[in-house]
KENU-288506 format. One record per residue: residue in three letters; y, z, x of N, C-alpha, C in turn. Coordinates in steps of 0.1 Angstrom, whole numbers, plus 5000, padded with zeros to 4 digits. Layout:
ALAYZXYZXYZX...
This chain:
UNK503451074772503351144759502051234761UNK501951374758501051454759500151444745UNK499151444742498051394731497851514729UNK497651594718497851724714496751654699UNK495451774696494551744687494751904683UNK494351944667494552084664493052104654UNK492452214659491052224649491352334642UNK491352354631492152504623491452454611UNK490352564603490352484594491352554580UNK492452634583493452644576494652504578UNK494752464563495752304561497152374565UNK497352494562498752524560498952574576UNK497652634581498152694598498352554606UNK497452474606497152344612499152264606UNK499152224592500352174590501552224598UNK501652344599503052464604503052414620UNK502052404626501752454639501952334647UNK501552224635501652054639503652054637UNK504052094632505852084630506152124641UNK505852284646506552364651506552244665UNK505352234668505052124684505651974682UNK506151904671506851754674507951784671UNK508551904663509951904661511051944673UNK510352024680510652104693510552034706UNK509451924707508851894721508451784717UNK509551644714509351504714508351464721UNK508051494733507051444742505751464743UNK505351604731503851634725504051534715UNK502751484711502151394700501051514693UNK500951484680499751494670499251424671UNK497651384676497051254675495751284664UNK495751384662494951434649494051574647UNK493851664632493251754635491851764627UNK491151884626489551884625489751984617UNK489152004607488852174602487452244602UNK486552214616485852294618485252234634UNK484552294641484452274653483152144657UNK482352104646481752024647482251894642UNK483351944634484051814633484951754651UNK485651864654486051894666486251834675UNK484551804679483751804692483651624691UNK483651564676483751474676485251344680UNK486151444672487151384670487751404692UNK487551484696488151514710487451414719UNK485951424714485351294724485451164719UNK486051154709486351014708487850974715UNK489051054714490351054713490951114728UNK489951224737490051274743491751314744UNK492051404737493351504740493651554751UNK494551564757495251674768495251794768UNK495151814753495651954751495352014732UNK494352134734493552124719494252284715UNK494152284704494752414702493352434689UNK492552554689491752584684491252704678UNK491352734665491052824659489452904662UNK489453074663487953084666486853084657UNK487153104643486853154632486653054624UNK485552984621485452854614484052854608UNK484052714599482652714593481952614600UNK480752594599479952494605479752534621UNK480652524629480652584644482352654643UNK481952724651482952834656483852794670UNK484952824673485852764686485252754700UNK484752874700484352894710483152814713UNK481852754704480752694703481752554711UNK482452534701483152384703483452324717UNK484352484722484652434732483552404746UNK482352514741481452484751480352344751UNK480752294737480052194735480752064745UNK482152074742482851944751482652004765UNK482652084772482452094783481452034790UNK479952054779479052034786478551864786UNK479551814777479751664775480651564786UNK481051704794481751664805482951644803UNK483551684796485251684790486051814789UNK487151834801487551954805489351994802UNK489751944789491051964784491452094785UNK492852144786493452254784492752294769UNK492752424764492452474753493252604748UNK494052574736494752704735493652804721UNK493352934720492553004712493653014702UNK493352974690494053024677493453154672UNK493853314669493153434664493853484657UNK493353504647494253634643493053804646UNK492353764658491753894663492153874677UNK491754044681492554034696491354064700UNK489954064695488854174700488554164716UNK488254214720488054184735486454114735UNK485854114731484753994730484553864732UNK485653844723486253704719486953664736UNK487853754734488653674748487353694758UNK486553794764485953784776485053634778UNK484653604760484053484761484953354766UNK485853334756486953224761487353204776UNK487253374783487953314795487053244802UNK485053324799484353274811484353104808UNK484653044795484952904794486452854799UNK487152924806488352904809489652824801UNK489552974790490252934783491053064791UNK492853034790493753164793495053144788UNK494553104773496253074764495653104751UNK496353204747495453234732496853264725UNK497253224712498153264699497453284688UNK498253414690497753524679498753434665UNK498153484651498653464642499253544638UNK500453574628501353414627501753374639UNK501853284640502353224654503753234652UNK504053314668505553294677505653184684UNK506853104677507552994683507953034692UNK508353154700508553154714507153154724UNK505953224720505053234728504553084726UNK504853004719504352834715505052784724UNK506352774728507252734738506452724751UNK506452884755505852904763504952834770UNK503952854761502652764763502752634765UNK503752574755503652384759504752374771UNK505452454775506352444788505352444798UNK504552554797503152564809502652434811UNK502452384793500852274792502152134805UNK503452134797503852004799504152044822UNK504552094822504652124837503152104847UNK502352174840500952114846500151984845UNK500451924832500251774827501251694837UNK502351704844503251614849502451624861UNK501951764865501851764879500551684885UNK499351684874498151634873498751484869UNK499151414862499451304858500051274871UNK500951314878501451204896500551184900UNK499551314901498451304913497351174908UNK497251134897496051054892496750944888UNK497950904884498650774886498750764898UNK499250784914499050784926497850714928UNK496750784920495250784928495150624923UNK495350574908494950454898496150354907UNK497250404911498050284919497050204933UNK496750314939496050284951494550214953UNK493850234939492750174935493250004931UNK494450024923494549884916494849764931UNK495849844940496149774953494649734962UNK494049814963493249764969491949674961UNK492349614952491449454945490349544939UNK490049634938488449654933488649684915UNK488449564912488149614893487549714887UNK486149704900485449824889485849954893UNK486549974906486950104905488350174900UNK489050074893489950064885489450074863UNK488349994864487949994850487150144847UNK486550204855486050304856486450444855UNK487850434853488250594850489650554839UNK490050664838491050614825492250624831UNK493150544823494150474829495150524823UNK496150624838497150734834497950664834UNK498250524835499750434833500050384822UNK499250404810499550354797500450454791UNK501150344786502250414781503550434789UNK503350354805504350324814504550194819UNK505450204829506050064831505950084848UNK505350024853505050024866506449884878UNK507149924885507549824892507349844909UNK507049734916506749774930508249694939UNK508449784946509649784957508749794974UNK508949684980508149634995509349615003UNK509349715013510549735023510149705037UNK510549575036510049485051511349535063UNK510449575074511249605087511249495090UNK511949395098511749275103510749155095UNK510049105098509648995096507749025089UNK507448935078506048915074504748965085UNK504049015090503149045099502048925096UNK501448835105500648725108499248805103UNK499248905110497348915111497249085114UNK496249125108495349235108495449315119UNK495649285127495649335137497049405147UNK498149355139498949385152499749535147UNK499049605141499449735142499049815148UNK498049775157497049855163497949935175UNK498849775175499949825189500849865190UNK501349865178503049845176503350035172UNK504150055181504450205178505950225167UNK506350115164507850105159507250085139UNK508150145133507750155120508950165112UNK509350115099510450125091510650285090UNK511850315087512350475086511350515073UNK511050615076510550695065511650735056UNK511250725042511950785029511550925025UNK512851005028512051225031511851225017UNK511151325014510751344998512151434994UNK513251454997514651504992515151354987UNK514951264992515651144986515051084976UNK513551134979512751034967513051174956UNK513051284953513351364945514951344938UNK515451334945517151284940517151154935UNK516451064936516250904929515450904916UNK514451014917513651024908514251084895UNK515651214898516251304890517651214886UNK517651124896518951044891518450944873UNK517250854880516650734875515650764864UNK515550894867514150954857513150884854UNK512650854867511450794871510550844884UNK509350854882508450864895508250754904UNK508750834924508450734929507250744939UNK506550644939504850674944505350594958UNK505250644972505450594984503550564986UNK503050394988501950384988501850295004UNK500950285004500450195020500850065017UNK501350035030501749875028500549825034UNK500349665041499449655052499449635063UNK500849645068501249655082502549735084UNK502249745100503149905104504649905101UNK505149745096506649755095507049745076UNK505649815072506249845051506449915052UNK507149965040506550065029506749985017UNK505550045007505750004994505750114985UNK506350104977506850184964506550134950UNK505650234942506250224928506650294918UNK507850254911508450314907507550294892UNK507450434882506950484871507950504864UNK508050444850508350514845508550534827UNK508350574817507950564804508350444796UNK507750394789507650244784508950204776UNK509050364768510150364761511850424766UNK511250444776512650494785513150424799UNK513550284800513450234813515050284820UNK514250234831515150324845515750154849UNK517150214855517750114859517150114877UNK516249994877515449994890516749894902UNK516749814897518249824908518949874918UNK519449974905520350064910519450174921UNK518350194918517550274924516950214935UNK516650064934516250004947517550004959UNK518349974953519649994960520050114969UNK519950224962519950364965519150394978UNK517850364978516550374984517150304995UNK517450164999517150045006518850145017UNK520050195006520850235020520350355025UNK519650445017519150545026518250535040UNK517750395040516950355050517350275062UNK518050205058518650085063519150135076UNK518950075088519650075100520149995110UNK520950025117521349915127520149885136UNK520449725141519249745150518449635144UNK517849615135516749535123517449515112UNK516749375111516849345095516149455084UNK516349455072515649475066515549415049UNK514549345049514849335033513849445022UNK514349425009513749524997513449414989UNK512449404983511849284975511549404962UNK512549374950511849484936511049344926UNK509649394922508749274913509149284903UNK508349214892508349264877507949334873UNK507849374864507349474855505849484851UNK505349574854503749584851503749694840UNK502949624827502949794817501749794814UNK501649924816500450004812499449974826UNK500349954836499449954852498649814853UNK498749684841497949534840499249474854UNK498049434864498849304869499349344878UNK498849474883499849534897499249424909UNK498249424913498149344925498349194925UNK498949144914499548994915501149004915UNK501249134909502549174918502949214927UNK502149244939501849264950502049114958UNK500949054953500848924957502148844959UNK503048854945504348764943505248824952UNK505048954957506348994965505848924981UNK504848914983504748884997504948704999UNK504048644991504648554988506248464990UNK506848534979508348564983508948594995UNK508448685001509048735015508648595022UNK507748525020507548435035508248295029UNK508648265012508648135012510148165006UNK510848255005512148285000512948315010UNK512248465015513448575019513948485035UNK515348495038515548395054515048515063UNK514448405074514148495088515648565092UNK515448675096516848765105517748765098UNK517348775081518548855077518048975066UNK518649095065518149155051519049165037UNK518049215029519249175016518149205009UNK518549264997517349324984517649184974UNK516249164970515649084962515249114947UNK515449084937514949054928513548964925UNK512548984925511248844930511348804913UNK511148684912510448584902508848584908UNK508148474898506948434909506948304914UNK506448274925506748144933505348104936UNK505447934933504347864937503947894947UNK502747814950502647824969502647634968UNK503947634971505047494973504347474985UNK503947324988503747274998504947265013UNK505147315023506047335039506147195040UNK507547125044507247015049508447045061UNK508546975070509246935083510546915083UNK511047005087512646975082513346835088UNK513446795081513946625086514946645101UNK516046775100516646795115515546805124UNK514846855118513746935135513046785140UNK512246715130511846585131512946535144UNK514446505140515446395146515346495159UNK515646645161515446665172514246625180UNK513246655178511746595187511746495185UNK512346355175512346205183513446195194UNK514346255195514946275212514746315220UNK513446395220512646445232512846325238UNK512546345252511846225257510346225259UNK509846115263508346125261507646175273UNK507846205282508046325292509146415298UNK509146495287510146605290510346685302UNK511546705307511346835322511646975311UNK511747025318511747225312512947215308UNK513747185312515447185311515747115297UNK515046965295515546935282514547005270UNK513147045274512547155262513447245258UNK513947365269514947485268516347375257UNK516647315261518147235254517547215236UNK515947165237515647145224515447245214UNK514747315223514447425216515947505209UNK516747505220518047615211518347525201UNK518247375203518847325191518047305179UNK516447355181515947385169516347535159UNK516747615174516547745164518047755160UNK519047725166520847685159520247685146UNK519947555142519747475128519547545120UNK518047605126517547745117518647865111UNK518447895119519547995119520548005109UNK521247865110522347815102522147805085UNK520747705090520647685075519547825068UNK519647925077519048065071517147995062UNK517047965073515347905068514648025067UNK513347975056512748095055511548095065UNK510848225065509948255075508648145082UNK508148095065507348015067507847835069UNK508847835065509547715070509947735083UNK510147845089510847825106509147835114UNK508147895107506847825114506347705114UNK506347685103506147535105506947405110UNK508347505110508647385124508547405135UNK508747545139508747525154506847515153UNK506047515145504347475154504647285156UNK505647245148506147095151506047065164UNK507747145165508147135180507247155190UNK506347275191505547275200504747175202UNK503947125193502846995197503746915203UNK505146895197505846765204505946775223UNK506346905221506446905236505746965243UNK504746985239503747025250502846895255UNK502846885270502246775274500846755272UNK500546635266499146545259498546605272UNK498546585281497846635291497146725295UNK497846815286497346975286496647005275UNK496046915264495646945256494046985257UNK493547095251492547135252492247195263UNK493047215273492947275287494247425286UNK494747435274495647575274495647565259UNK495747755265495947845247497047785241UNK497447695228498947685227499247805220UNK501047835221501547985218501547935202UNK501048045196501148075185502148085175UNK502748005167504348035160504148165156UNK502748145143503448265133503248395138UNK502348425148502348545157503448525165UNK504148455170505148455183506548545169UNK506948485157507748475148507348655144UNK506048665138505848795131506048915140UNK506548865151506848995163508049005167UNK509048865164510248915165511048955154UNK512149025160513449055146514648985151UNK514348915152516048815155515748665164UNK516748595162516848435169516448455181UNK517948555189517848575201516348625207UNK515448715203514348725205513448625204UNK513648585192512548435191512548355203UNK513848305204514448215221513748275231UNK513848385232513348435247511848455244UNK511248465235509848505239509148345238UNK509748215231508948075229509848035242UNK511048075249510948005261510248025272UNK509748185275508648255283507448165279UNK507148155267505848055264505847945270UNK506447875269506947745271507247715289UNK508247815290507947765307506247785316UNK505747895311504547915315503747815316UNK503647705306503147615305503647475311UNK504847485316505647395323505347395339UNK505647555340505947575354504447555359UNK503147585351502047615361501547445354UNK501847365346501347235347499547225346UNK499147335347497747315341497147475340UNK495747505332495947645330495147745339UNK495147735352494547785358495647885363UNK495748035365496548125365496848175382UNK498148205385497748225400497448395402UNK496548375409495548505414495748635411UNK497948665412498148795409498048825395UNK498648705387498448685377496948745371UNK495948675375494748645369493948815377UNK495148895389494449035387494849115377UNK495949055372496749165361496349155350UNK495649045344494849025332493649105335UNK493049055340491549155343491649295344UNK493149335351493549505351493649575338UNK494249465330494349505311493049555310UNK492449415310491049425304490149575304UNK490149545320489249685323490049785316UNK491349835317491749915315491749965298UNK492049865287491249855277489849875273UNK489149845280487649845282487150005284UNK488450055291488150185291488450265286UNK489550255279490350335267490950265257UNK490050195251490250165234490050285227UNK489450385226489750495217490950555219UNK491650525228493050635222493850565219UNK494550625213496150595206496550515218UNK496650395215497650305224498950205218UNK499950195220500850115219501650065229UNK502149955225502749855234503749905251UNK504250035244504750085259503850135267UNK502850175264502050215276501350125284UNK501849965281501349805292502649825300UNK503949835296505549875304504850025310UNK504450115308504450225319503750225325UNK502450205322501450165333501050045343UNK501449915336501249765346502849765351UNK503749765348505449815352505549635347UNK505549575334505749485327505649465311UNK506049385304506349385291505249385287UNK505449385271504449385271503749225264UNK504449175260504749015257504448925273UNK504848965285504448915294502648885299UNK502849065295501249095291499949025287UNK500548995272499548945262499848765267UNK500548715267500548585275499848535285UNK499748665294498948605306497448675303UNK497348745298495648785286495348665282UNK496248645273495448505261495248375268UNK496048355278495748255290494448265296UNK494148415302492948415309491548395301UNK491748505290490548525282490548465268UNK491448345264491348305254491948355242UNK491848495241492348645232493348675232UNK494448745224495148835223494748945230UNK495749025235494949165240494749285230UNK495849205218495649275200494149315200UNK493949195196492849165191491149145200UNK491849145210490549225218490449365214UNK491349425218491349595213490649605200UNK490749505188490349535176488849505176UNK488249395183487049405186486349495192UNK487349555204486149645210486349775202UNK487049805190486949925184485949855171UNK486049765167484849715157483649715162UNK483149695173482049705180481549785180UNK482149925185481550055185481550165175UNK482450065167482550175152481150115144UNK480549995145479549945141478249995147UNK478250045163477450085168477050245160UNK478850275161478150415154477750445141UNK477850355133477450335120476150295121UNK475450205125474550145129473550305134UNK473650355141473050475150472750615139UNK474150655130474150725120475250715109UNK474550625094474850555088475550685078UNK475350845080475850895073477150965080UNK477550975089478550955094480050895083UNK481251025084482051025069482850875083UNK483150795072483950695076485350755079UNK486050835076486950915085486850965100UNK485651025101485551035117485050925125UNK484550805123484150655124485750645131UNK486750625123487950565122488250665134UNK488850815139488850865143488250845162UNK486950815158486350805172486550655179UNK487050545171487150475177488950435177UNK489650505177490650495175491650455171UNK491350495159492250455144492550585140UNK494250655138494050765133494050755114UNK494250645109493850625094492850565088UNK492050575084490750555074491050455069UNK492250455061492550315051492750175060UNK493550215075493750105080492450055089UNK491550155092490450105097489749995089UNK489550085075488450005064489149835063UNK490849855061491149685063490649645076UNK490649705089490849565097488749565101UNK488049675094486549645098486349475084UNK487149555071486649425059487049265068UNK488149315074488949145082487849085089UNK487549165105486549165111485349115106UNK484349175095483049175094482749065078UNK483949075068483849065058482749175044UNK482749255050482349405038483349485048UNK483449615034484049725039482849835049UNK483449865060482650015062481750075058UNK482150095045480850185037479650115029UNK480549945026479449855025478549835035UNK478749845046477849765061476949905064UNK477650085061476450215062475550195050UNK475850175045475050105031473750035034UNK474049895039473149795045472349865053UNK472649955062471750075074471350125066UNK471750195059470850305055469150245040UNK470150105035469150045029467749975039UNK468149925052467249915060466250005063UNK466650155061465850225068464150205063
């Protein structure tokens, strides 16, 4: 609703002018008018209008005083001149206050049209840009920088739609590598969803390389069948090849409560949605229910034997992930069994002498069973075949060959195919015999040695735009740096130039 205030101190021009604008253009409001400009100045900074329509010619203060008064109060509304003079005086004044809409009296209901077609076409276009900006503030947790400006979602109904390529991502870091990303949604489709649904769709950051999240806008008193529209969305995307699911939340009005709706969709995704399959969601909100051990997985590892060969691990294992599979477990339930299975069968012997493989990172990298199988049986034999963790030689040169070669180009753009083009190996084989040698992921080394020297360079010149920071140490996004330095350090970026520069 556009907030429309009228200062006239004619009752009969002000009454006419207030019809002509609700009878015509349901979506202007009268929120109230003034009959002189010091009345005005008050009633606008208390109410702050969108859009003032103002007579020049008044008692007490004049329009033009008015308008320069709210300006200088820091309040920069559209302003239309009410005249029944055309003097060129008047206007050269108005414009240098940027005023460039003036109705002559009597007023033409066509040149009125005009004008609020203008006002309402510019108001939509400014209102995306600054609901956009208030969505992105609310996602990233910070209250005060959300309580601190005014809030363009009142009077709407906010829902968020999270489009998982594959599987929940474990940790902070593993986008650093991954060059593979959910299909992008072209702004022709989000325009056709928007004109279908008559709702705005905000495409915002997820926090790893396999989202997108969405929210859908739209007026409190006009709701959009989101559904039907998440539906819409979810085939235009959807491909062979990957799961994908669409998780749509509840309803947020007036923008209250978006990041616990955030929270509930992710949630959901790990303690609802099944590993390796997709399907759009409706979310409720869900406890955080305590994981327990699926009683199958249990009866399988009491038939382990109590020194297993490789042959019967590989036999257990498929018969843990069958089960899975079958009974379509969810993400965080197929981790916490198979970290079961693993303690069971990895030999007591080896304990504290090897890295054990990681579920929810082994899980948050694959898209399907059959992958899961192959990359926890690679784990698994590794640890079978070499029986204790000392690496053999070629091995332990090809780890060190990462290293250095990391060590020497962490600032560029790297992803996972350039360990397949350059070492002529996976890149999973890769990071296995890394985290074996040095303890690390080779993720997450990379993410250290770019935190390191993004700190150096902060540290060295603290005024340095955190954009080129991100830039030089090889991040090409700002937003995804500032998450994985807050992960890393626990302050953001601009918190820790802060700390330097308060040092000085």
């Amino acid at each position: 609703m556009i907030q429309v205030m009228i200062v006239e101190d004619e009752p009969v021009t002000a009454r006419g002018l207030s019809l002509m604008i609700t009878r015509n253009h349901p979506d202007f409001r009268v929120i109230g008018t003034a009959g002189n400009g010091k009345e005005g100045v008050r009633k606008i900074l208390a109410d702050t209008p969108d859009l003032i329509f103002v007579d020049i010619n008044m008692p007490v203060m004049n329009g033009l005083d008015m308008i320069r008064q709210i300006q200088e109060a820091g309040f920069f509304p559209r302003c239309v001149i009410l005249t029944g003079y055309a003097e060129f005086e008047y206007a050269r004044t108005a414009i240098h206050l940027g005023v460039t809409d003036f109705l002559l009296k009597p007023i033409s209901s066509d040149t009125l049209n005009e004008i609020l077609i203008s006002c309402r076409q510019k108001y939509q276009k400014e209102l995306r840009i600054l609901q956009a900006e208030y969505l992105q503030r609310c996602l990233q947790h910070n209250p005060a920088a959300v309580s601190e400006v005014r809030n363009p979602l009142a009077g709407y109904t906010c829902t968020l739609l999270l489009l998982l390529s594959g599987p929940v991502c474990s940790n902070i870091y593993s986008e650093v590598l991954f060059d593979s990303a959910p299909p992008a949604v072209d702004a022709q489709t989000r325009r056709r969803i928007e004109e279908t649904y008559q709702a705005a769709v905000f495409p915002l950051r997820g926090r790893h390389y396999n989202e997108c999240l969405f929210a859908v806008v739209f007026p409190d008193d006009q709701p959009a069948d989101i559904v039907s529209a998440a539906r819409e969305l979810y085939e235009a995307v959807r491909s062979a090849g990957t799961y994908m699911n669409l998780l749509i939340s509840e309803n947020a009005v007036g923008g209250n409560g978006i990041p616990d709706l955030l929270r509930n969709l992710y949630l959901y995704a790990l303690f609802r949605t099944p590993f390796g399959y997709g399907l759009i969601h409706t979310v409720k909100p869900v406890s955080d229910d305590k994981i327990h051990i699926s009683r199958e997985i249990q009866q399988i590892c009491l038939g382990i034997p109590g020194q297993p060969d490789l042959e019967s691990v590989r036999e257990a294992l498929h018969s843990v992930l069958v089960f899975c599979q079958d009974k379509n477990v969810t993400q965080l339930q197929l981790i916490s069994d198979l970290r079961y299975f693993i303690k069971t069968v990895v030999p007591g012997s080896l304990n504290g002498q090897i890295v054990y493989p990681d579920a929810a990172e082994i899980v948050s990298s694959c898209f399907s069973y059959e992958e899961l199988e192959t990359d926890l049986r690679f784990e698994l034999e590794r640890i079978y075949d070499l029986g204790a963790p000392a690496l053999a030689d070629s091995e332990q040169s090809l780890a060190k060959q990462v290293r250095n070669w990391l060590d020497m180009n962490f600032t560029s753009q790297i992803t996972f195919k350039i360990f397949q083009d350059i070492f002529g190996h996976s890149e999973k084989y890769i990071a296995s015999l890394f985290k074996a040698e040095f303890g690390i992921s080779p993720i997450k080394y990379l993410g250290n040695l770019r935190i390191d020297m993004a700190k150096k360079l902060i540290r060295s010149n603290p005024d340095l735009l955190l954009k080129d920071v991100a830039e030089m140490v090889g991040y090409t996004d700002a937003f995804y740096f500032s998450r994985v330095f807050k992960s890393h350090e626990g302050i953001s970026p601009s918190q820790y130039a802060k700390l330097q520069i308060d040092s000085l």
